[in-house]
C-alpha positions, 0 to 999 in steps of 0.5 A: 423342403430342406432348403429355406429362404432368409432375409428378404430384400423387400421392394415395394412398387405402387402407383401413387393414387387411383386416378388423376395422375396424368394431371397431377404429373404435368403440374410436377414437371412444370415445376420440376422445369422451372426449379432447374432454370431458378437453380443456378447452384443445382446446375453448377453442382450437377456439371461435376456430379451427375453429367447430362443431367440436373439434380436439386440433391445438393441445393435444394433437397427440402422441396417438400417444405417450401412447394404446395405441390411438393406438400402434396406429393409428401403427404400421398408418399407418406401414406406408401411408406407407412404401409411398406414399414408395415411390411418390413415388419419395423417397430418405431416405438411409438415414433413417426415417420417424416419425409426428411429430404425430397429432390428432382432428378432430370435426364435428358439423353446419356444422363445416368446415375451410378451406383449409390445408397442413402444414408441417415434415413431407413426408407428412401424412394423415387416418385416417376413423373416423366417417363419416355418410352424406352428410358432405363429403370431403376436397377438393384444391387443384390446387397451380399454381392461384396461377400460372394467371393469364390461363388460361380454366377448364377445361371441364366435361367435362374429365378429373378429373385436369385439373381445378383441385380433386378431391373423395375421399370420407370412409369410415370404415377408409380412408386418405388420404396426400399430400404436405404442400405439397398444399392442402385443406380439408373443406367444412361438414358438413350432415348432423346427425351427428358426422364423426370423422377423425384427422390426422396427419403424418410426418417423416424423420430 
């Protein structure tokens, strides 16, 4: 063939253990319920930065230090993020990775998250723990789009893996990880239930 693909955006997608998720995902939400009652800065900080929703990002974006159950979650996510440094193929000299920031994010009905990315860290992740019928996905940005310039679209019939966004869905047990340069965002919720995620990002060191 004389045409070649280069420089593979990797996203990695897994539930997070074999059995017991259901169980383990309703002591999670219960938590993640009663954290956002307790918070009274997350909500006041959230009414400006993330409307509809909550989120623990800037008041309480450590849980994994102080939570059992959070303790939990960071040890069977770090499992996940070691097979995906595996994939990407990364040399940390000897170095270990550890969970730098861990937080909740609920949306309940027309809650959305704009477009970002993660900084100071390499992987960076979400942990679905609620997901209604119907709630939006994670959608990604294809990371050359700012330099496409005078390109035509892409067709509509275009492989998925050509085309300048792809869409996961949120299910409750999974993992998504991705490399934290990577741009996304999660479109409004407009089912009438609460979607629960849980973030998180790891450094090496």
């Amino acid at each position: 063939m004389p045409v070649r693909s280069w420089f593979p955006t990797q996203i990695y997608s897994e539930p997070l253990q074999a059995a017991g998720l259901e169980r383990f995902n309703a002591s999670l939400a219960e938590e993640c319920r009663r954290l956002r009652d307790f918070d009274d800065a997350g909500r006041r900080w959230s009414v400006r930065n993330y409307p509809g929703g909550y989120t623990s990002y800037a008041s309480m974006n450590e849980l994994h230090r102080f939570s059992s159950t959070f303790g939990t979650l960071e040890k069977k996510l770090l499992h996940h993020a070691k097979v995906f440094s595996r994939a990407l193929e990364l040399d940390l000299r000897r170095r270990t990775i550890r969970m730098s920031d861990c937080w909740v994010n609920i949306m309940p009905p027309t809650a959305s998250h704009s477009l970002h990315l993660h900084p100071l860290s390499f992987i960076s992740g979400t942990y679905y723990v609620q997901t209604p019928k119907g709630c939006p996905g994670l959608k990604f940005e294809d990371p050359r789009l700012s330099r496409f310039m005078a390109a035509p679209p892409r067709l509509s019939t275009a492989p998925a893996a050509m085309r300048s966004h792809v869409t996961y869905p949120a299910e409750a047990g999974n993992v998504i990880l991705f490399e934290s340069w990577l741009r996304h965002e999660v479109p409004t919720n407009q089912v009438s239930e609460e979607r629960i995620s849980i973030s998180f990002n790891f450094s090496w060191s």
